[in-house]
N, C-alpha and C positions, 0 to 999 in steps of 0.2 A: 583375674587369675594371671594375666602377663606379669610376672614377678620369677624371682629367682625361684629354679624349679626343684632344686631339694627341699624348699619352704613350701611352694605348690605341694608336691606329693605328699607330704607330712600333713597338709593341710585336708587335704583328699579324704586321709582315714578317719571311718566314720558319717563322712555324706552319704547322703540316699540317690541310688544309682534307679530310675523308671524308664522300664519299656514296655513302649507299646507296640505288637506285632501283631498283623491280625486279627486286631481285636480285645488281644487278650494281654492284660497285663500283668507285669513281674515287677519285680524291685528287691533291693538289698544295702545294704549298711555294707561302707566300702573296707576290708577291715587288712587288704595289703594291696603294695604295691611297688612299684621297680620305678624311678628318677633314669631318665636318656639323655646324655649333655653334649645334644651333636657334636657340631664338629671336633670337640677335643677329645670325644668317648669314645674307644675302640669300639665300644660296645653298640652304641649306636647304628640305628640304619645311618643317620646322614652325616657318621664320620670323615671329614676331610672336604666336608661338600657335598660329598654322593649323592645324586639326585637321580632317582631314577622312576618308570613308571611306579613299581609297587610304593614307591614312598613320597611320590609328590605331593601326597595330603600332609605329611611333617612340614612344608614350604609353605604354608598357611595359618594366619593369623590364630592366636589365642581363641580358645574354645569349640576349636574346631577337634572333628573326629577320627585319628586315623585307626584304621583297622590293615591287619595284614595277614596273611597264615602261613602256620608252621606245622610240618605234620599233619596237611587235614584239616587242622584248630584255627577258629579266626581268635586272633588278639586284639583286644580294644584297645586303643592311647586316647586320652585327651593329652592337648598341645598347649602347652604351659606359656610359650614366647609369641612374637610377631614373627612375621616368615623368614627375616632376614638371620633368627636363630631358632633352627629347626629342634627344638626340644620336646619333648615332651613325656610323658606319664603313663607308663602302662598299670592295666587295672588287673591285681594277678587274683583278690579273694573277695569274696562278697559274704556276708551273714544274712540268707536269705528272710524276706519282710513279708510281701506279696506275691501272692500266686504260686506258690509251694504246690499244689497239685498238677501244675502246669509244668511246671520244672521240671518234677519227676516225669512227668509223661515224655517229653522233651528230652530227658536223659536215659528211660529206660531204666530206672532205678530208683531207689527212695534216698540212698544215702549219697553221701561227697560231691553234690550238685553245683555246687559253687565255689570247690576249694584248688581251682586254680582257672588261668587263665582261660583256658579252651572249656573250661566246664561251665565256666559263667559265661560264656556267650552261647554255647551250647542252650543251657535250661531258660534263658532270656531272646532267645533266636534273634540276637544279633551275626550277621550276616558282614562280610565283608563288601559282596555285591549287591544288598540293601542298603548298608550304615557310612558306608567306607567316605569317607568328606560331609558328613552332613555337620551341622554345629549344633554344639551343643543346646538345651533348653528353647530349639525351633523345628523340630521334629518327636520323630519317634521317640528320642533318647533325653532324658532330662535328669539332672544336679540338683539336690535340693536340703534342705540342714537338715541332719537328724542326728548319729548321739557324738557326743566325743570321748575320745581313749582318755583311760587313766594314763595308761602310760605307752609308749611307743618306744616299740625296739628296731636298733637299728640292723642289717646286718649286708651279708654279699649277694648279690645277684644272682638269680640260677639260673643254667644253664648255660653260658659263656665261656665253658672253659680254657678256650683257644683263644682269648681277648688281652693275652699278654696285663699290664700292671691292672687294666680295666676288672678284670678278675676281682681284685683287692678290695674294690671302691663300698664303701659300708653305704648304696644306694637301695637299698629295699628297705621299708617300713612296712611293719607290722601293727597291729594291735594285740598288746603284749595279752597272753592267756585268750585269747579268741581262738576257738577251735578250727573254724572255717579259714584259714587257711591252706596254702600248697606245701608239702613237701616236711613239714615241721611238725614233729609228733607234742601237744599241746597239751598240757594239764589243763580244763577252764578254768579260769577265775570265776574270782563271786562278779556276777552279773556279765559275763564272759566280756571282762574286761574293759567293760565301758563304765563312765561316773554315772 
């Protein structure tokens, strides 16, 4: 996965995201997410360099885990480069696979368990002071093939608004007609979007 990280993320949708917490395990079809292109990305934690506690795990090799929170919410990244460029991939939607009754119980709900960032770690009880550095597929947390998109849309970031041109950048992928998404009101497709 050390490759350019717009191809990373694009690549992303569609893998099967597994955790094991406790025992119990979750998973999900990865079906959005948000590209971070340190240093030149406003939008970025580690714009310009910035390197600070919350985000020293971006400063680490390919496939490693960073987590951080916002609001409350931990956010998951896988880290798309080697340390010396802090990039990496937030995971904003999941189409949940495994352990649906765990979710819900986890979320206090039956429905929108997985449709955006804080909700899928939420129903998968990834933790930021559990997860936060660990690498990928040598723990809890493992990447594994499962379906691919027909098609993939591109569009803007959300929540950034104060990020000057970063704003603009068409770095979120989707999986087009997948309902389990954030913030996108979704007609399914036939087979909600996957070949």
């Amino acid at each position: 996965m050390a490759q350019d990280t717009l191809t990373a993320a694009r690549q992303l949708l569609g893998k099967k995201v597994t955790a094991t917490v406790e025992g119990e395990v979750t998973s999900g079809y990865i079906t959005e997410v948000e590209a971070y292109l340190g240093f030149e990305d406003k939008a970025a934690h580690a714009y310009q360099g910035r390197r600070t506690k919350k985000n020293e795990m971006m400063y680490r090799d390919y496939g490693g885990i960073y987590i951080y929170t916002m609001h409350g919410h931990h956010c998951m990244n896988f880290i798309t480069r080697d340390a010396a460029s802090p990039e990496g991939v937030l995971i904003r939607g999941l189409e949940p696979a495994e352990g649906f009754e765990i979710m819900q119980k986890r979320r206090g709900r039956t429905d929108h368990l997985t449709d955006g960032p804080g909700k899928l770690t939420k129903s998968m009880g990834i933790r930021r002071d559990l997860h936060n550095g660990l690498r990928l597929n040598e723990g809890a947390i493992t990447l594994s093939e499962g379906k691919k998109p027909e098609v993939i849309k591109e569009s803007k970031r959300i929540g950034i608004d104060n990020k000057e041109e970063a704003v603009d950048y068409l770095y979120r992928f989707t999986v087009a007609g997948n309902p389990h998404v954030s913030k996108d009101r979704v007609k399914p497709a036939f087979n909600n979007g996957w070949q």
